[in-house]
C-alpha positions in Angstrom: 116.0 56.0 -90.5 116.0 52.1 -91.8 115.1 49.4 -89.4 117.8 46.9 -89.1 118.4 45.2 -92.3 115.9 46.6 -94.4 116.8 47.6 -97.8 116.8 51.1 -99.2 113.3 51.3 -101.9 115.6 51.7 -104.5 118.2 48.5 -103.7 114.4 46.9 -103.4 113.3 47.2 -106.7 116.4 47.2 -108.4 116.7 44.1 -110.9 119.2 41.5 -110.1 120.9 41.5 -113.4 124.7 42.0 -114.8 125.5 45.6 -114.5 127.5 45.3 -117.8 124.4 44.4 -119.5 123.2 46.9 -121.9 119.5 48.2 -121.0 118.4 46.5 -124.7 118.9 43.2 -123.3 116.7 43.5 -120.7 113.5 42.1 -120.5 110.2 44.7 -120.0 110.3 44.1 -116.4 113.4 44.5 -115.8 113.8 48.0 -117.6 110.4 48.9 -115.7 112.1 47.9 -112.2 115.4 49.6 -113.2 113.8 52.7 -113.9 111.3 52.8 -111.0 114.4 52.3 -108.9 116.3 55.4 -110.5 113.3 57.6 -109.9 112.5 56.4 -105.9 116.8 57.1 -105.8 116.1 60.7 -107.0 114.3 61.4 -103.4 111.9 64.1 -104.8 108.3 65.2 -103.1 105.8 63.8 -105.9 106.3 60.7 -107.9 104.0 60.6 -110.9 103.5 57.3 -112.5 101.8 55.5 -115.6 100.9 51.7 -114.8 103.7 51.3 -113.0 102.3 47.3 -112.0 102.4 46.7 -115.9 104.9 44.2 -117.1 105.7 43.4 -113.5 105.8 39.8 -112.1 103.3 39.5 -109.4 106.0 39.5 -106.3 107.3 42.4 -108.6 103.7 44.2 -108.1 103.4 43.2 -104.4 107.1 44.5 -103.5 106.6 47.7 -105.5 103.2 48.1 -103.6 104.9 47.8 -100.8 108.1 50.3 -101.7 105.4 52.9 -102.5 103.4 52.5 -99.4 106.9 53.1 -97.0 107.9 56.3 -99.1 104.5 57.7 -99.5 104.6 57.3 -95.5 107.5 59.1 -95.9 106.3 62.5 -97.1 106.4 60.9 -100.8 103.0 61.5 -102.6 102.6 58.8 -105.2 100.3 59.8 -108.2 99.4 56.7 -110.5 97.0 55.4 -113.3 96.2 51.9 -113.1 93.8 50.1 -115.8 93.3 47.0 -113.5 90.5 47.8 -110.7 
């Protein structure tokens, strides 16, 4: 259950960019936020990932932080390598 107006984790990471635009014309971060979107969307139990923060703006890294945090609350358990300490 969503509080009022909150946004599903996948509308939240989602990158705000033509839908007609092919994937090649996106920048790294964009692709990265596309595809972290696409796998929050696919709703499963364990959600392995590689440096997801890499490439990220730093509201990008602080909204995904947060995205993971809600769905991990959820029953999601989030696996990930991260080279910054």
């Amino acid at each position: 259950m969503q509080a009022h107006g909150a946004v599903p984790a996948a509308d939240a990471l989602r990158p705000r960019v033509d839908p007609a635009a092919l994937t090649t014309q996106l920048s790294t971060g964009e692709t990265k936020r596309l595809v972290l979107s696409e796998l929050l969307a696919q709703r499963g139990a364990i959600l392995l990932l590689d440096e997801p923060y890499e490439h990220l703006s730093p509201a990008g890294k602080a909204r995904l932080s947060e995205v993971l945090q809600s769905r991990s609350l959820e029953s999601l358990l989030v696996v990930a390598t991260n080279q910054d300490v």
